[in-house]
C-alpha positions as CSV (number, residue, x, y, z in Angstrom):
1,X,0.0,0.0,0.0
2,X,1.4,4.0,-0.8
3,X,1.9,5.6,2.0
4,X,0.0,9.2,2.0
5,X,1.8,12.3,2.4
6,X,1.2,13.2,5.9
7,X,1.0,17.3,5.1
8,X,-1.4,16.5,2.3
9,X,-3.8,14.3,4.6
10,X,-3.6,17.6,7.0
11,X,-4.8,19.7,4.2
12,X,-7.7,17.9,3.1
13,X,-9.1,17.5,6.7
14,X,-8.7,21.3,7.2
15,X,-10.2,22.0,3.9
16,X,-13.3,20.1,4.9
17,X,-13.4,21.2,8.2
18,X,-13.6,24.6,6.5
19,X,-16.4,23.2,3.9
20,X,-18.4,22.0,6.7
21,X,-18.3,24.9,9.0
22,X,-18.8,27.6,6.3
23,X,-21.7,25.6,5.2
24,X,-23.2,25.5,8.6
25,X,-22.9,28.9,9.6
26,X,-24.5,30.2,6.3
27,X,-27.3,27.8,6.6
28,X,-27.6,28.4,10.5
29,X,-27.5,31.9,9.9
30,X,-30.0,32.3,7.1
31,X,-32.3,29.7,9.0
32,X,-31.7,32.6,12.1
33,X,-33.0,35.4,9.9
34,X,-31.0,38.2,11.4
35,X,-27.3,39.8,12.5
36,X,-25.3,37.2,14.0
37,X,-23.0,38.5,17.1
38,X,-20.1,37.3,18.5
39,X,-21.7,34.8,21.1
40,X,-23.4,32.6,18.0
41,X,-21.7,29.1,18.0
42,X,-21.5,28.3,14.6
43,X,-19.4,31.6,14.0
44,X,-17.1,31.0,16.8
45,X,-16.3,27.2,15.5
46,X,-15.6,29.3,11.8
47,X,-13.0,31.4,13.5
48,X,-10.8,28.5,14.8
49,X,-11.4,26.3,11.6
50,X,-10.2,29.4,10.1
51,X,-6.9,30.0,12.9
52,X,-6.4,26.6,12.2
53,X,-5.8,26.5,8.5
54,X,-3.7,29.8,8.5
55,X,-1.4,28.2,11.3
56,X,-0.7,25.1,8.7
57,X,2.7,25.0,7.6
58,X,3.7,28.1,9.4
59,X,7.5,28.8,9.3
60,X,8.8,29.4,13.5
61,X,10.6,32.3,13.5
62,X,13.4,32.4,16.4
63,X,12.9,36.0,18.8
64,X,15.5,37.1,21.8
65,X,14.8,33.9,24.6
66,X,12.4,31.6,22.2
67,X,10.6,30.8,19.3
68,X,7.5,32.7,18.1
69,X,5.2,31.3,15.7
70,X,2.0,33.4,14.8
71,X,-0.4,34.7,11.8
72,X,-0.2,37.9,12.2
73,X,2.9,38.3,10.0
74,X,0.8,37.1,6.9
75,X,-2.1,38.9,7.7
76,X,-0.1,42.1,8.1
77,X,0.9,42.0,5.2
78,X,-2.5,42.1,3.6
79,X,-2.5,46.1,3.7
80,X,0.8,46.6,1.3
81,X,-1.0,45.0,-1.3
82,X,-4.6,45.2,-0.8
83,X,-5.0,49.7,0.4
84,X,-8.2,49.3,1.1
85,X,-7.3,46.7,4.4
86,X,-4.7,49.4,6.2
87,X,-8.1,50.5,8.1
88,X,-9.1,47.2,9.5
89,X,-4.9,46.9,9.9
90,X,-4.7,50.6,11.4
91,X,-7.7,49.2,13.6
92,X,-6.1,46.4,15.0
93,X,-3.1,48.2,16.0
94,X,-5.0,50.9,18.0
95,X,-7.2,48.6,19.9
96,X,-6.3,48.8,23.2
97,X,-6.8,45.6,24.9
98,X,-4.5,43.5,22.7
99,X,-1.2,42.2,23.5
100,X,0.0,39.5,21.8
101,X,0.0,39.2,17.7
102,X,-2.3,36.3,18.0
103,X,-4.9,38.3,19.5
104,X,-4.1,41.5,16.8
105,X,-4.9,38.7,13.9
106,X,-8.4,37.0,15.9
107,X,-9.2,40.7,15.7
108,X,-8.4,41.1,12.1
109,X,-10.6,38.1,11.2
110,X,-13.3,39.3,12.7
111,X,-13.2,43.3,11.3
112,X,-12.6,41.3,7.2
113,X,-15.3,39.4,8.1
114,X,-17.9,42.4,9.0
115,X,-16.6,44.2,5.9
116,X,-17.4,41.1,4.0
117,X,-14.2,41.5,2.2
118,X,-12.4,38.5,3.9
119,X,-12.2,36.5,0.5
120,X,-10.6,39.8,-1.1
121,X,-8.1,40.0,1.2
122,X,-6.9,36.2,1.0
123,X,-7.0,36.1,-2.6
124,X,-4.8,38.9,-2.7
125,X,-2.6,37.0,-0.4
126,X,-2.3,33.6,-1.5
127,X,-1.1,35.2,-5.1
128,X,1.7,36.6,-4.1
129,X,3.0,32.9,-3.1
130,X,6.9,34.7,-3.7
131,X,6.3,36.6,-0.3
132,X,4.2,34.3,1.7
133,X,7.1,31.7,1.5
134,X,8.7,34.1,3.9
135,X,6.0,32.9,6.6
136,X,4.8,29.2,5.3
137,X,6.2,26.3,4.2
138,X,6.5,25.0,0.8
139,X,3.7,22.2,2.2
140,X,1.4,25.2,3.6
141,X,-2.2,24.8,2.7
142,X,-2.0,28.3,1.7
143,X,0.5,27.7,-0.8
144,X,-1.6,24.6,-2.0
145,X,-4.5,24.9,-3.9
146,X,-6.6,24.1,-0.9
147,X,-5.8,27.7,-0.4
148,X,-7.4,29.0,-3.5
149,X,-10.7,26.5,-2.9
150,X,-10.8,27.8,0.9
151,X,-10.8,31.4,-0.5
152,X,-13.8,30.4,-2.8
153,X,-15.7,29.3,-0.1
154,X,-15.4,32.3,1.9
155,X,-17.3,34.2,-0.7
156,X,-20.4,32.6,-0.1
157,X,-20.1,34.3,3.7
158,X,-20.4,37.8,1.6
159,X,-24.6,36.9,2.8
160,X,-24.1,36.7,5.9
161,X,-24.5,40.0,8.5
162,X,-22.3,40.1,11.1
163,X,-22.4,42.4,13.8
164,X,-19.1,41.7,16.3
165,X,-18.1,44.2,19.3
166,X,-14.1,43.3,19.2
167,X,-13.1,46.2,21.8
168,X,-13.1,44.5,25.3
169,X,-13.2,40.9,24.3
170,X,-10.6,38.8,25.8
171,X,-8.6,37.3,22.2
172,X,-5.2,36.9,23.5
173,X,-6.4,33.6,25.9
174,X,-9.2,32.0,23.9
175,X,-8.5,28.7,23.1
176,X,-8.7,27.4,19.8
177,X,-10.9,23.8,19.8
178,X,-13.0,22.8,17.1
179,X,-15.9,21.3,18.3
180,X,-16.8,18.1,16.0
181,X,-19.8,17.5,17.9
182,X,-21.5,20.5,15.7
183,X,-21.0,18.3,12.3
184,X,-21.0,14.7,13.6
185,X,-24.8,15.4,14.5
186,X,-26.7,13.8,11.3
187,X,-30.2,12.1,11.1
188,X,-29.7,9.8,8.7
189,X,-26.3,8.7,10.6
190,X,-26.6,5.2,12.4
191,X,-23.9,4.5,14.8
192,X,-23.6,1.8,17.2
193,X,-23.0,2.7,21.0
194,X,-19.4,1.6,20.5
195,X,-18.6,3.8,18.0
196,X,-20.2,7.1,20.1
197,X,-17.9,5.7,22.8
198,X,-15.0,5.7,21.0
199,X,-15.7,9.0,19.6
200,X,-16.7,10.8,23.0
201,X,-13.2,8.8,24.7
202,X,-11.4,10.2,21.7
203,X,-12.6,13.5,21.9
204,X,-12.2,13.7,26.1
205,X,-8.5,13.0,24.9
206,X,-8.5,15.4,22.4
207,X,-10.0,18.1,24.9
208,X,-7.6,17.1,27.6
209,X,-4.9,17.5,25.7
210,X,-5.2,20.8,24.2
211,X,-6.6,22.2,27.6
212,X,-2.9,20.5,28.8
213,X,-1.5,22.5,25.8
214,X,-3.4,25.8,26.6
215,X,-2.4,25.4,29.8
216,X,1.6,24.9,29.3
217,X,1.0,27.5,26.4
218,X,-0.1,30.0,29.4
219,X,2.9,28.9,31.4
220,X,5.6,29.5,28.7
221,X,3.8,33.0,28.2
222,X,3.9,33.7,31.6
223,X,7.6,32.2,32.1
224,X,8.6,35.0,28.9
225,X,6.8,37.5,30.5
226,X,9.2,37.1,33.8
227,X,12.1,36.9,31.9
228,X,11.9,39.6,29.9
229,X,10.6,41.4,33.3
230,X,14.0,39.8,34.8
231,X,16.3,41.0,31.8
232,X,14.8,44.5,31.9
233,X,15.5,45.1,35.5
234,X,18.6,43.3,35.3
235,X,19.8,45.9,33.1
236,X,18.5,48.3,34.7
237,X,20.4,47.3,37.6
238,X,24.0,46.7,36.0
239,X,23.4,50.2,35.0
240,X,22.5,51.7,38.3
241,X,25.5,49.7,39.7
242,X,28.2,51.5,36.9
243,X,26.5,54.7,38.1
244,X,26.4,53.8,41.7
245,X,30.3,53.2,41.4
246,X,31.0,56.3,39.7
247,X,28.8,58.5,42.3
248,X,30.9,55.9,44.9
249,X,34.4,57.7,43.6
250,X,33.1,61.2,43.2
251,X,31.7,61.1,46.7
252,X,34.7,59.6,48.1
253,X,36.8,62.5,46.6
254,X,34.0,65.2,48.0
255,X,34.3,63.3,51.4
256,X,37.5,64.6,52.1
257,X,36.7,68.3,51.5
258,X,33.3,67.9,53.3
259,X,35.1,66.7,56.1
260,X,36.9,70.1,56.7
261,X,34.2,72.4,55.4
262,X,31.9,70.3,57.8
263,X,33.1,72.4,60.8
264,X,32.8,75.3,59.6
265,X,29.1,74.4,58.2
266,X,28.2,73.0,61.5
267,X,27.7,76.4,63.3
268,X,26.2,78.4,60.9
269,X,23.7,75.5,60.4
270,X,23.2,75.6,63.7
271,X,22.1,78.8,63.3
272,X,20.0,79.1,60.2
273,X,18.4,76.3,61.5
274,X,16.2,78.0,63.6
275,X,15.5,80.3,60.8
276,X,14.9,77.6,58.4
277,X,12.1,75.7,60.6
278,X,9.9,78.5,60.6
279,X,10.5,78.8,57.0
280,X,9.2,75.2,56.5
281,X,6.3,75.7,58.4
282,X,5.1,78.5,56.2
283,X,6.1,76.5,53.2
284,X,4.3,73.6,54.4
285,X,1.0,75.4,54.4
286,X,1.2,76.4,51.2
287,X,1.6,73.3,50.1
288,X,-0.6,72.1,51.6
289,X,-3.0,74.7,49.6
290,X,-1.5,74.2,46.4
291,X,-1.9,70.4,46.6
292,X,-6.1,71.4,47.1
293,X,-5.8,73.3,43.7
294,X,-3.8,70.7,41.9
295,X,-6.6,68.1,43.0
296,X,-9.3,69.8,42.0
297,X,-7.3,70.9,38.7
298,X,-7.1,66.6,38.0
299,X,-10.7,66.4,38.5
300,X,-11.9,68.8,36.1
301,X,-9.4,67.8,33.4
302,X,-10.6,64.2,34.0
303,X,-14.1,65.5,33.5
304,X,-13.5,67.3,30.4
305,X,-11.3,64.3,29.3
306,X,-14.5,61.9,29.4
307,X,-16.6,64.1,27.8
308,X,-13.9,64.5,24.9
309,X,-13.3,60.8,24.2
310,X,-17.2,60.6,24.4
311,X,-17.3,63.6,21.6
312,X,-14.8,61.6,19.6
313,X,-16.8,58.4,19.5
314,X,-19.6,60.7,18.6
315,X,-17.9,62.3,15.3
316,X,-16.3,58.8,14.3
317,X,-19.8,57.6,13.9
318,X,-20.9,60.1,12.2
319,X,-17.7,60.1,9.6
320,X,-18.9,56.5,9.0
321,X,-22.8,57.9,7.8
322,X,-20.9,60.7,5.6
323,X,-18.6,58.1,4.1
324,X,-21.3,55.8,2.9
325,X,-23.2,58.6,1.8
326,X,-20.6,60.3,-0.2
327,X,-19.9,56.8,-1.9
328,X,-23.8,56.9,-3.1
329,X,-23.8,60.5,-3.9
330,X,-20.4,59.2,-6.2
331,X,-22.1,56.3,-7.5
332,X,-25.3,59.0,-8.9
333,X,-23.1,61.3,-9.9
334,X,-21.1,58.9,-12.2
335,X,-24.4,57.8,-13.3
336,X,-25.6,61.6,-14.3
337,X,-22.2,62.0,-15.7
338,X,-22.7,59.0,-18.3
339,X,-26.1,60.5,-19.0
340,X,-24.9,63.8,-19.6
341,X,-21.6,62.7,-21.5
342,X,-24.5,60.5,-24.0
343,X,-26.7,63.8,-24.3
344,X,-23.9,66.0,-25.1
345,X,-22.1,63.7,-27.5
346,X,-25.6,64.0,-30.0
347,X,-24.8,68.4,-29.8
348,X,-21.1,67.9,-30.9
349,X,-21.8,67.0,-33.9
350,X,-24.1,69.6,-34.6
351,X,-22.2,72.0,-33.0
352,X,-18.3,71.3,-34.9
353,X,-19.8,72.9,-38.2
354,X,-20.5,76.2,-36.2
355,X,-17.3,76.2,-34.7
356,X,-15.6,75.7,-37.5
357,X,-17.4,78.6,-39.0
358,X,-16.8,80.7,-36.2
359,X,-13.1,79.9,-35.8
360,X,-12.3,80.4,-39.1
361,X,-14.4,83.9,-38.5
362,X,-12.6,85.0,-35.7
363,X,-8.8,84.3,-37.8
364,X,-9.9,86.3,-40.3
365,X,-11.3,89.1,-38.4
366,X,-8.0,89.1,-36.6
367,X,-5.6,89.1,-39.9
368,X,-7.9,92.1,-41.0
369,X,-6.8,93.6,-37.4
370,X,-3.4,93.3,-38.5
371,X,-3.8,94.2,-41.9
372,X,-5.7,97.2,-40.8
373,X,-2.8,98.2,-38.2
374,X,-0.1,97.5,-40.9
375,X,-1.8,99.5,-43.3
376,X,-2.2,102.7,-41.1
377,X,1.6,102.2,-40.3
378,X,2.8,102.1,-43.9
379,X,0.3,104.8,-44.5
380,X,2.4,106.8,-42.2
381,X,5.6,105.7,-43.6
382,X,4.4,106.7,-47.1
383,X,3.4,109.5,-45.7
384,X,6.9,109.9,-43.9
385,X,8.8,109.0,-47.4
386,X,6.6,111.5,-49.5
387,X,7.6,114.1,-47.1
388,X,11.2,113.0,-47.3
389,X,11.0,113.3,-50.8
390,X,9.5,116.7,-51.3
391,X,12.7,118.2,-48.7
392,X,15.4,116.0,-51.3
393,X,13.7,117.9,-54.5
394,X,13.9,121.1,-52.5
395,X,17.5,120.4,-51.3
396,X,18.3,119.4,-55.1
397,X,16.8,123.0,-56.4
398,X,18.8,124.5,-53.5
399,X,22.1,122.5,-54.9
400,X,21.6,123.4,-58.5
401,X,21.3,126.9,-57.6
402,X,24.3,126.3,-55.5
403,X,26.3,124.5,-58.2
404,X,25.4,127.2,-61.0
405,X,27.9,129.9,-58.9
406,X,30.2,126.6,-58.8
407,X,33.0,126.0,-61.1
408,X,33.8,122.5,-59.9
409,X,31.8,120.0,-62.4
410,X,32.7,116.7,-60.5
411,X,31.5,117.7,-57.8
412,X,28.3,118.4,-59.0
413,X,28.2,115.3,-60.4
414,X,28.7,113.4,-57.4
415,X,26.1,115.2,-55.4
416,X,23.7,115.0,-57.9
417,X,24.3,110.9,-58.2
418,X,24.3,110.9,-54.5
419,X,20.5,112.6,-54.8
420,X,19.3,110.5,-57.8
421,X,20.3,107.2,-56.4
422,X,18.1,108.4,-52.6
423,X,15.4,108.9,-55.2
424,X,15.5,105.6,-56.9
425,X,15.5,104.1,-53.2
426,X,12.6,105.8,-52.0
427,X,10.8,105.4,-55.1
428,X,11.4,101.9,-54.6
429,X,10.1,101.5,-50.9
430,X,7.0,103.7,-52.0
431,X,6.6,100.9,-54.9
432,X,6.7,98.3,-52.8
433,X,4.7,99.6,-49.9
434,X,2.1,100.2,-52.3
435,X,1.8,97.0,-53.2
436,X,1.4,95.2,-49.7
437,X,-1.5,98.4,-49.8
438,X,-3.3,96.8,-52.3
439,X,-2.5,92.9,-50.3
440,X,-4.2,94.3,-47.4
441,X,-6.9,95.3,-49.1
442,X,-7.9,92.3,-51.1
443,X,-7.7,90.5,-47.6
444,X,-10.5,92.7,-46.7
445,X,-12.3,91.8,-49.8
446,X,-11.5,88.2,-49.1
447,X,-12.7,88.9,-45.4
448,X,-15.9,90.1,-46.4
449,X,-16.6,87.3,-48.7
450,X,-16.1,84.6,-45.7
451,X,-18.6,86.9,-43.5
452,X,-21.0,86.5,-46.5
453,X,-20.0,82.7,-46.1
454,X,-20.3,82.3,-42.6
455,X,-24.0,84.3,-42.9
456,X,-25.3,81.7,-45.3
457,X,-23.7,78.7,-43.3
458,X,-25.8,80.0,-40.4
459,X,-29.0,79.8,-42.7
460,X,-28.3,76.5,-43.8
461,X,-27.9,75.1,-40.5
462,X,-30.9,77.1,-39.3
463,X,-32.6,75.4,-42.6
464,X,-31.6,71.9,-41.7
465,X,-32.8,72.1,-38.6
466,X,-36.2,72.8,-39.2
467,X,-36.1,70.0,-42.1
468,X,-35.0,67.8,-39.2
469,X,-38.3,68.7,-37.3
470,X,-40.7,68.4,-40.2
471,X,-38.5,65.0,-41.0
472,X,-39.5,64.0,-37.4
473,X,-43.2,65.4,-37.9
474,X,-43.6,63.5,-41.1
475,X,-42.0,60.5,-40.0
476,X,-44.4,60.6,-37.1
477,X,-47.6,60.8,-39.2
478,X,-46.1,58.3,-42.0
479,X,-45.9,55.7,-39.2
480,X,-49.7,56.5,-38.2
481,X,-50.1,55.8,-41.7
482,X,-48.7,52.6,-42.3
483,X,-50.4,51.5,-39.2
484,X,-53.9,52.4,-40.8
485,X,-52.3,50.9,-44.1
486,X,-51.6,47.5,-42.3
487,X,-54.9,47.4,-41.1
488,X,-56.7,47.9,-44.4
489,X,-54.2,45.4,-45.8
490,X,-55.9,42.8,-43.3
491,X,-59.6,43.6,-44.6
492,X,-58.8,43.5,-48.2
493,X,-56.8,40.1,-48.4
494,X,-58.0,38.1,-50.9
495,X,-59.3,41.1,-53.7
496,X,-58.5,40.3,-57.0
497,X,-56.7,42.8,-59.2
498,X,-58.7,43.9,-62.0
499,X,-57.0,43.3,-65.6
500,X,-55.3,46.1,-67.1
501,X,-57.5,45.5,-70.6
502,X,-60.5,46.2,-68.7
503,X,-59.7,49.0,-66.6
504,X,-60.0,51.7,-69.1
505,X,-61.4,54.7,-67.0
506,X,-60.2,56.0,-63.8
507,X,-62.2,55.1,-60.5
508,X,-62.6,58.6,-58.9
509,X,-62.7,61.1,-61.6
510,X,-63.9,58.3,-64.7
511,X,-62.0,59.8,-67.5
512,X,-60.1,57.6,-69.9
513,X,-56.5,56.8,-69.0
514,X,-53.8,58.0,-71.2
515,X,-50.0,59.1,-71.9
516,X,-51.3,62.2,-69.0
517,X,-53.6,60.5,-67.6
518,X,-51.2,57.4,-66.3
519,X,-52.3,53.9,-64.3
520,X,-51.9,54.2,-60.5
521,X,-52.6,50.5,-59.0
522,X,-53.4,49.7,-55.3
523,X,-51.8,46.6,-54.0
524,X,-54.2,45.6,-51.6
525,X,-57.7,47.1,-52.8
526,X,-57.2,46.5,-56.8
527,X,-58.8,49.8,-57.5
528,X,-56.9,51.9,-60.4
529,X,-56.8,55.8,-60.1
530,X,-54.9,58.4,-62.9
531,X,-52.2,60.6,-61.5
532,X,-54.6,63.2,-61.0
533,X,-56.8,61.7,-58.7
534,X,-53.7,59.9,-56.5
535,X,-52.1,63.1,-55.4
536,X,-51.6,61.7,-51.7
537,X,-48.2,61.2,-50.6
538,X,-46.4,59.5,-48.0
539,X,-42.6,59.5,-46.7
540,X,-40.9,56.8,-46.0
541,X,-37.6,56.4,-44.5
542,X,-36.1,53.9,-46.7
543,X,-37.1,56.1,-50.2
544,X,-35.3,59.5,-51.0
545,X,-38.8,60.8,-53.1
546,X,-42.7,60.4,-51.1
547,X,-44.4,57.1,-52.8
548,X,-48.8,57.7,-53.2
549,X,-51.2,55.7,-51.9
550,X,-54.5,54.7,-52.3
551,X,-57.5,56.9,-51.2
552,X,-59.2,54.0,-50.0
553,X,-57.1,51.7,-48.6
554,X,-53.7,53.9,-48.1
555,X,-51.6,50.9,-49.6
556,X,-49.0,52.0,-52.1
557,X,-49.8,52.4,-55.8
558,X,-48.1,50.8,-58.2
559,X,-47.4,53.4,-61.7
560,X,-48.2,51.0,-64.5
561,X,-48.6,51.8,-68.2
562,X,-51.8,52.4,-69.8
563,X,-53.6,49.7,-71.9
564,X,-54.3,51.9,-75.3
565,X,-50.3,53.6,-74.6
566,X,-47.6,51.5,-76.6
């Protein structure tokens, strides 16, 4: 026969352990039909089948005088990578009654499972199997897949209510024994009296020994307690003795001067002392009435004290209330949002055109700005230059008249090149200034022609948008239509249409049909009208042109040629 792997054998009785007392307390507790507490059975027996399966395969971790071997390192280190457990963790920590990290993690299951998030915080747990190898073994169940299946189940506890008061309970010394009795009991179970012997001797053992183990657990506890008591006021001690011996020396040393000063202090003690005494007895009374203020002081401070911490509970209640109603008010408002993102999407579309329009509106209003400003400026500088130009004609009829007294030729020369080629320039800049005169002003022009534009893109869209309310109008009365349409259909199934040789004449009006006159058949009724006679139209959606229909019936006529028409 194989032998079984004792570790896996230990798994699969915790894992149905934990299917049989998650079953139970979700089918106890709906069959209760309200908030469980803390005192319900069933929930108690979940929180040690549930201690029990997190302390499988747990690595011991050596401390100063022993070993230590406990879930809260695991479970601590739910909040670094789940943020929404560093409340429940921040909890834990400030609750003031614990003392041992045994009692910080009974706490923590307690707080996951009121916030029905106990699954969550496991699942993000046993993923990260790289860091919980720091705390299990290799053979763990919650590096198995038991883990995973144990997480599972726990979300079926997301049903359950739980209301559990964890300040003041005692969950450093409660002991953790499953209780088999609760799913043993079974009705269609028939066991001899043997057998229920066997079990209740087995389970006596079972109970005697792990109230032996609590109790030797308790002893170690105590035992570490006293050392570490010991080894702090051993310390404590050897430093008080280092510091006894150096006061030891110094005193010895201040011994000898004492000695002769202690003559000399003697007598004038001896006198002061009388002095001194009465001094004390005044200082004694006011003491005395100091130390009646400082009392009553403590008492008032106490009072106020009480009535702050009861504030404080007050306003952390209340912060509870305002956070679940600002996560509703956050849930409608995301809702509204989506509604009011969908509604606004159907306007931009309408909308870009206009913009578009607009933008392209405002550019050019602003390059006619700047054209405008350039303009005046090279106004000016023409302006400027013309003026320029009229002092260089008079300074060249002031020259000439100069030069004709002159004898020297070349010189005249020069100057007048000089004059001639400042001419030419100026010339040239009024040229060309001109000419970025007349660019500016077909910009205007072309300005004025895209405010024409944007006038009649503005009566188009105005246009369309009353086409699409008589569209909608139409299409409302066409579908009123076809309703009466398919009705008369219904009636007039089974008419027979008449032949085209011996419709001759038209139904309403009875004037031959002809090349003007033309054949207008009803589907339905079989009656045949002219054109004249079968003015009524109807839009449909799926044609770009209104299709006529009968006056009797409303069906749709058919246009067919006319019997004496090749």
């Amino acid at each position: 026969m194989a032998v079984k792997d004792p570790t896996a054998v230990e798994r699969a009785n915790l894992l149905n352990m934990a299917k049989l007392s998650i079953k139970g307390l979700i089918e106890s507790a709906l069959s209760f039909g309200r908030t469980l507490d803390s005192d319900y059975p069933p929930l108690q027996q979940f929180f040690v089948v549930m201690e029990h399966c997190l302390k499988h395969g747990l690595k011991v971790r050596k401390s100063f005088l022993s070993y230590n071997k406990t879930i809260w390192g695991p479970l601590e280190l739910v909040e670094k990578l789940y943020p929404e457990a560093e409340e429940i963790a921040a909890s834990v920590r400030d609750l003031p009654g614990l003392k041992t990290p045994l009692g910080r993690a009974r706490a923590w299951l307690r707080l996951a499972l009121m916030q029905k998030k106990m699954a969550d915080y496991l699942r993000c747990l046993i993923i990260q199997r790289d860091l919980l190898s720091e705390f299990y073994e290799y053979h763990a169940l919650m590096m198995e897949e038991e883990g995973a299946v144990i997480v599972g189940l726990l979300v079926g506890l997301n049903v359950i209510d739980a209301n559990l008061c964890v300040k003041g309970e005692d969950l450093d010394s409660q002991v953790g024994v499953i209780d088999f009795s609760m799913y043993l009991k079974s009705d269609d179970d028939i066991g001899g009296k043997e057998r229920n012997v066997q079990i209740a001797a087995i389970l006596d053992q079972k109970n005697y020994v792990e109230e032996l183990n609590r109790q030797l657990n308790s002893t170690v506890s105590s035992l570490h307690a006293r050392v570490d008591s010991l080894e702090k006021s051993n310390t404590k001690l050897i430093e008080e003795l280092a510091i006894a011996k150096n006061n030891i020396i110094k005193l010895q040393e201040e011994n000898h001067q004492l000695r002769s000063e202690n003559t000399l202090i003697l007598m004038k003690t001896q006198h002061h002392l009388e002095v001194t005494k009465v001094d004390v007895e005044a200082e004694l009374q006011t003491y005395k009435h100091s130390r009646q203020g400082l009392d009553e002081m403590y008492n008032e401070a106490r009072r106020q004290l009480r009535e702050e911490s009861q504030l404080r509970q007050d306003m952390e209640n209340e912060l509870v209330v305002q956070v679940s109603m600002k996560h509703e008010i956050e849930l409608a408002m995301k809702l509204l949002e989506k509604d009011i993102h969908e509604k606004q999407d159907t306007l931009i579309g309408l909308r870009q055109q206009l913009d578009e329009v607009k933008a392209i509106n405002m550019e050019m209003y602003q390059k006619l700005q700047v054209s405008e400003d350039a303009m005046k400026e090279k106004n000016e500088i023409i302006g400027r230059l013309e003026d320029k130009t009229n002092q260089i004609n008079a300074t060249m009829k002031q020259l000439e008249q100069r030069l004709q007294l002159e004898t020297d030729l070349k010189i005249e020369k020069e100057w007048r090149q000089t004059l001639e080629d400042d001419l030419q320039k100026e010339k040239e800049t009024i040229s060309h200034l001109r000419i970025e005169t007349q660019e500016i002003v077909n910009l205007k022009k072309e300005f004025l022609k895209l405010q024409e534009k944007n006038r009649q893109l503005k009566r188009i869209c105005q246009d369309q948008e009353a086409a699409l309310q008589e569209l909608a109008s139409k299409l409302s009365e066409s579908k009123l239509k076809i309703e009466d349409i398919k009705e008369a259909n219904k009636a007039l199934q089974g008419q027979v249409w008449l032949k085209d040789k011996e419709a001759t004449h038209c139904k309403l009006c009875e004037k031959e049909f002809s090349l003007s006159k033309r054949k207008h058949h009803c589907r339905n009724c079989g009656e045949i009208f002219c054109n004249a006679c079968s003015d009524n139209e109807l839009p449909l959606p799926s044609s770009p042109k209104p299709v006529r229909v009968c006056d009797s019936c409303h069906a749709i006529l058919i246009q067919r040629c006319s019997s004496n028409v090749p």
